[in-house]
C-alpha positions in Angstrom: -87.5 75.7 43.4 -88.8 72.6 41.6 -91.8 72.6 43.9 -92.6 76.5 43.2 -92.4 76.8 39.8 -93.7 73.1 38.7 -90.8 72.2 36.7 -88.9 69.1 37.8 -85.6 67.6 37.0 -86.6 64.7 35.6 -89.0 66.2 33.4 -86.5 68.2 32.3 -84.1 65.7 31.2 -86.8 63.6 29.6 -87.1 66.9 27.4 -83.6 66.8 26.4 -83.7 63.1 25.6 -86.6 63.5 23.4 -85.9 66.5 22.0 -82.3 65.1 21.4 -84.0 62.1 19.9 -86.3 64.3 17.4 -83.4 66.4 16.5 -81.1 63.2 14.9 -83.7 61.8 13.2 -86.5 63.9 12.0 -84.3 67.0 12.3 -81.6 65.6 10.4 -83.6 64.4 7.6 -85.6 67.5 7.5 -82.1 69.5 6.8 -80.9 67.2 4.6 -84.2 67.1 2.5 -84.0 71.2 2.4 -81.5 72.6 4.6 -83.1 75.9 5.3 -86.8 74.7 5.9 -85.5 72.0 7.9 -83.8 74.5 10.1 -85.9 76.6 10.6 -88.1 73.3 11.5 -85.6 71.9 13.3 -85.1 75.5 15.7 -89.0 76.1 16.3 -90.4 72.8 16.4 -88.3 70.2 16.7 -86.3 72.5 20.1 -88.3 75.1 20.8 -92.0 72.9 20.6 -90.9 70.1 23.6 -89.9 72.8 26.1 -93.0 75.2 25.3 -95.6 71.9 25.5 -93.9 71.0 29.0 -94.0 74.0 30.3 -97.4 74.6 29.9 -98.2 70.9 30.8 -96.7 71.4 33.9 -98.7 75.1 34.4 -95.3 76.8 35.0 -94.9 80.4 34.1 -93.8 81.0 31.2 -92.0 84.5 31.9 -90.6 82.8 34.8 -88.8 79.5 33.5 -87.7 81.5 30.3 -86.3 84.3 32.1 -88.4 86.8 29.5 -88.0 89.7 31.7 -86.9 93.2 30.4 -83.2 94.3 30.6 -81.5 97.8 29.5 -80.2 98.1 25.9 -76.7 99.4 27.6 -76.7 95.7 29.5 -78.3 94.2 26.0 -75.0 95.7 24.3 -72.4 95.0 27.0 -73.5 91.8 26.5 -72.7 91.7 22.6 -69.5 93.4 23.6 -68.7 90.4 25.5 -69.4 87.7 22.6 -67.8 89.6 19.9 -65.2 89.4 22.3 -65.6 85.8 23.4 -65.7 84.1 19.6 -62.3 84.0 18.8 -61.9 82.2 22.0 -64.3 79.5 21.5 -63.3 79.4 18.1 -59.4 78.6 19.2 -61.0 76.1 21.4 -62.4 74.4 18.6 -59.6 74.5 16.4 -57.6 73.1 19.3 -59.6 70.0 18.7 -59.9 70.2 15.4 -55.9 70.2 15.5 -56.0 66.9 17.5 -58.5 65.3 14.9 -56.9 65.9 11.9 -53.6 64.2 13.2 -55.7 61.3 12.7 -57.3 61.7 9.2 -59.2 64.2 6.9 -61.8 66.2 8.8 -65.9 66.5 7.7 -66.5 69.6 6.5 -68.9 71.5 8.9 -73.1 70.5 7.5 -74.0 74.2 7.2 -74.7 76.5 4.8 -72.1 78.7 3.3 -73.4 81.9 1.5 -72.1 82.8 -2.1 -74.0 86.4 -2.5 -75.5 88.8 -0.4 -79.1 87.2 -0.4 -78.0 84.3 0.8 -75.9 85.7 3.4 -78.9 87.9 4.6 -81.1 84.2 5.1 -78.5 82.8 7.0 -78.4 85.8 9.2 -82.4 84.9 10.0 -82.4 81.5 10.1 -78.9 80.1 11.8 -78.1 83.3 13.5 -81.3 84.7 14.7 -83.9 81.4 14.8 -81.3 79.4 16.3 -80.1 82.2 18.7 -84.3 82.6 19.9 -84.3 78.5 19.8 -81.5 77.1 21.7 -81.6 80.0 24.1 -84.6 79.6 25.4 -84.2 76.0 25.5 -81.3 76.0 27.0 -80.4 79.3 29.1 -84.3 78.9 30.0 -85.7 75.7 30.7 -82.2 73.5 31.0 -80.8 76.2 32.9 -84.0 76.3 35.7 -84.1 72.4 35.8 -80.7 72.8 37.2 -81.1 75.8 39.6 -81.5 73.2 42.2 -77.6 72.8 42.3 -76.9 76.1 42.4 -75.8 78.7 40.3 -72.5 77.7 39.2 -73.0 74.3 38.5 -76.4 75.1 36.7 -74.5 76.7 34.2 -71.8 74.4 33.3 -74.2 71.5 33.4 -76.2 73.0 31.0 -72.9 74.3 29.1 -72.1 70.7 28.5 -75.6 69.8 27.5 -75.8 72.3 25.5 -71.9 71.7 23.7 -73.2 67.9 23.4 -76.5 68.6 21.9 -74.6 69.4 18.8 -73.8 65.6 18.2 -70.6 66.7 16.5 -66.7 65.9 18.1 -65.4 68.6 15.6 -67.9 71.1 17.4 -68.1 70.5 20.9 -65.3 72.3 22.8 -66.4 75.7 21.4 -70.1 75.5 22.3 -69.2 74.7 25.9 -67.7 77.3 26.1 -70.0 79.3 24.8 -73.0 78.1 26.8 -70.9 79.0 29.7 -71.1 82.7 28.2 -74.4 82.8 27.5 -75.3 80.9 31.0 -73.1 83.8 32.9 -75.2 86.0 31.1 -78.8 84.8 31.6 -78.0 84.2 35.2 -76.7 87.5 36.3 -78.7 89.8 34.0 -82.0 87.4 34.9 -82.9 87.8 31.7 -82.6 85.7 28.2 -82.4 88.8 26.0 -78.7 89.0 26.9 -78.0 85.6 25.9 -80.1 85.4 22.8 -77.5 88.3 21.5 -74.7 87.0 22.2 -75.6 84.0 21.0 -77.5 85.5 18.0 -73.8 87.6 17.9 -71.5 84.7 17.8 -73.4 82.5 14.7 -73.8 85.9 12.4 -70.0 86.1 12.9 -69.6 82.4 11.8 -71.8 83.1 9.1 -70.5 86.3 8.1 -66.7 84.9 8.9 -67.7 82.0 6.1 -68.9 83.9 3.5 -65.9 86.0 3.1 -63.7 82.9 3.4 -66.3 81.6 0.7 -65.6 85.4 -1.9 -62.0 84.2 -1.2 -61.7 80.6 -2.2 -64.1 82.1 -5.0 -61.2 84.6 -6.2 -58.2 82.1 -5.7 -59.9 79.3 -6.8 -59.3 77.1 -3.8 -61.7 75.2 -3.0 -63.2 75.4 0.4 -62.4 71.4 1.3 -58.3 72.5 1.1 -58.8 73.9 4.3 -59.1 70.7 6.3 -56.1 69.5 6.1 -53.3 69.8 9.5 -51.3 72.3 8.5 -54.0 74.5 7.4 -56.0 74.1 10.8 -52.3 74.3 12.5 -51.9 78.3 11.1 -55.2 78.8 11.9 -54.8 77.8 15.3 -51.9 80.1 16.2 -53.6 82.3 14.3 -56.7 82.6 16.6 -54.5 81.9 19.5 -52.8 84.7 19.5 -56.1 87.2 18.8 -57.8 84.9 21.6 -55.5 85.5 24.0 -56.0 89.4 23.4 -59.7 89.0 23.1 -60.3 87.4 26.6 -58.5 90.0 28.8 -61.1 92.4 27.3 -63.9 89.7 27.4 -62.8 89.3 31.3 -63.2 93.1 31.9 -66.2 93.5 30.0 -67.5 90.7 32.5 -67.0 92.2 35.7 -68.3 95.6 34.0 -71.7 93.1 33.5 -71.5 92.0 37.4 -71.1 95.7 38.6 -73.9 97.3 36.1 -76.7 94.3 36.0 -78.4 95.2 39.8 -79.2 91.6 39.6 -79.1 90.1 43.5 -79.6 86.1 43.2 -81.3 85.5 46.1 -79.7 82.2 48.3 -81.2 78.7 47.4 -81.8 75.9 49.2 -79.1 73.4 46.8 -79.5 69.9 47.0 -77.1 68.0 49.5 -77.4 64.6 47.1 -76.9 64.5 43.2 -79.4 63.1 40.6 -81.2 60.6 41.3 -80.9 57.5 39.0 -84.1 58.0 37.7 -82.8 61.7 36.7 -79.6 60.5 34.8 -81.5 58.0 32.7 -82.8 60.3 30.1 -79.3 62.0 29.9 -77.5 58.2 29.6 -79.8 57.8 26.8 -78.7 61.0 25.4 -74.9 60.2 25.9 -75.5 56.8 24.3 -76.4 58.8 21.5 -73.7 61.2 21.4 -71.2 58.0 21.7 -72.7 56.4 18.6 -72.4 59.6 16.4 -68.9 60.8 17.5 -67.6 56.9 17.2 -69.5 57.2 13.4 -68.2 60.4 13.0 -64.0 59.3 14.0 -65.1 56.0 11.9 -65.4 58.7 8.7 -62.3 60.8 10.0 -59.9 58.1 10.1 -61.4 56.0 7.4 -62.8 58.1 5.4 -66.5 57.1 3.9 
């Protein structure tokens, strides 16, 4: 596979690495400097810009390594089915954590912007649920996801799940996204296409956003403000809360799935997997990457239990 289509593991990992490196410092002090130019930055340069440029370096096919190959609209919408169906899961997973964190001091509010009116709420719809959906998919579910083909289809997902839920650099969100990129990785591999997964991932941040901004009109009419929420017994209710609609939410979500496996047509044809894992040459990009990760989250517990 790596042969064929030009694209190497290696090369793919030193894409991660550098686009991880780009994304905490020039990223970060483009969102910081204005948050909605610098995400939209952030998503079409800083992500998207790496993977294109390799690809093309390495005279891959484009089509090929970011699966953009037609699907059905009644696959396109069992697939949204399945994420609407899928958030409250991943957010109970992240609240599980969140749970755990808070035991230990006051939790960082979430860097992302919270609408107040219904302009607002229509920007962050195009820029953190639709440019980041297109983005990180296609990163991701596209060239991430073909590096690791080699290993075969199950573990190519959930390698690139846990890329993808580190990636974020954040403890407090890093449990949901795993999950999630094991979603979106299901759906890219059996439809063979990253349409599905763009939705459901385009799906699950316009219901965060969306989620937010009536959470926002709410504090807005009780007058509580929105940093109230962070505390343990707070996170606690919200926890059960979501548990309990999670819980409901996955038998469907497991249904819906099998529904996708039965009505995709998609046969993955047998690989040749590799008998040996990476190579150390392979895992030194992602040990940089995890160094990374390590600093942030210890900075980030640092701020948690000590505040700033």
């Amino acid at each position: 596979m790596e042969e064929n289509s030009g694209i190497t593991l290696l090369g793919v990992n030193i894409v991660y690495m550098i686009t991880a490196i780009l994304l905490v410092t020039i990223g970060y002090t483009l969102q910081m400097t204005d948050i909605y130019t610098g995400l939209v930055l952030t998503e079409l340069v800083i992500i998207l810009g790496p993977a294109f440029l390799f690809v093309l370096f390495r005279k891959a096919s484009l089509r090929e390594v970011f699966r953009i190959k037609k699907t059905s609209l009644k696959i396109v919408g069992l697939c949204a089915l399945i994420t609407f169906f899928a958030y409250p899961v991943g957010l109970f997973l992240n609240l599980v954590g969140n749970l755990v964190l808070s035991l230990f001091g006051e939790l960082i509010p979430m860097p992302v912007p919270v609408a107040e009116n219904f302009s607002e709420l229509a920007v962050n719809l195009l820029i953190i649920a639709l440019t980041a959906g297109v983005a990180e998919e296609l990163f991701f579910r596209g060239l991430v996801l073909k590096g690791y083909e080699a290993f075969g289809e199950k573990r190519a997902v959930l390698i690139t799940a846990l890329l993808f839920g580190i990636f974020h650099f954040n403890i407090q969100n890093l449990i949901g996204p795993v999950f999630l990129g094991i979603i979106f990785g299901y759906m890219a591999t059996k439809t063979g296409s990253i349409f599905p997964a763009i939705t459901g991932h385009f799906i699950n941040n316009a219901l965060s956003v969306i989620i937010a901004y009536g959470a926002q009109l709410y504090a807005g009419e009780t007058g509580q403000a929105a940093e109230e929420g962070l505390n343990t017994a707070v996170i606690l209710s919200g926890t059960l809360f979501w548990g309990i609609i999670a819980v409901l939410s996955a038998t469907v979500m497991v249904r819906l799935f099998r529904r996708l496996s039965e009505q995709s047509g998609i046969s993955v044809p047998d690989r040749e997997e590799r008998a040996n894992g990476m190579t150390i040459k392979e895992m030194v990009p992602l040990a940089v990457t995890m160094l990374i990760f390590a600093v942030m989250v210890i900075r980030e517990l640092y701020v948690i239990i000590y505040g700033l």
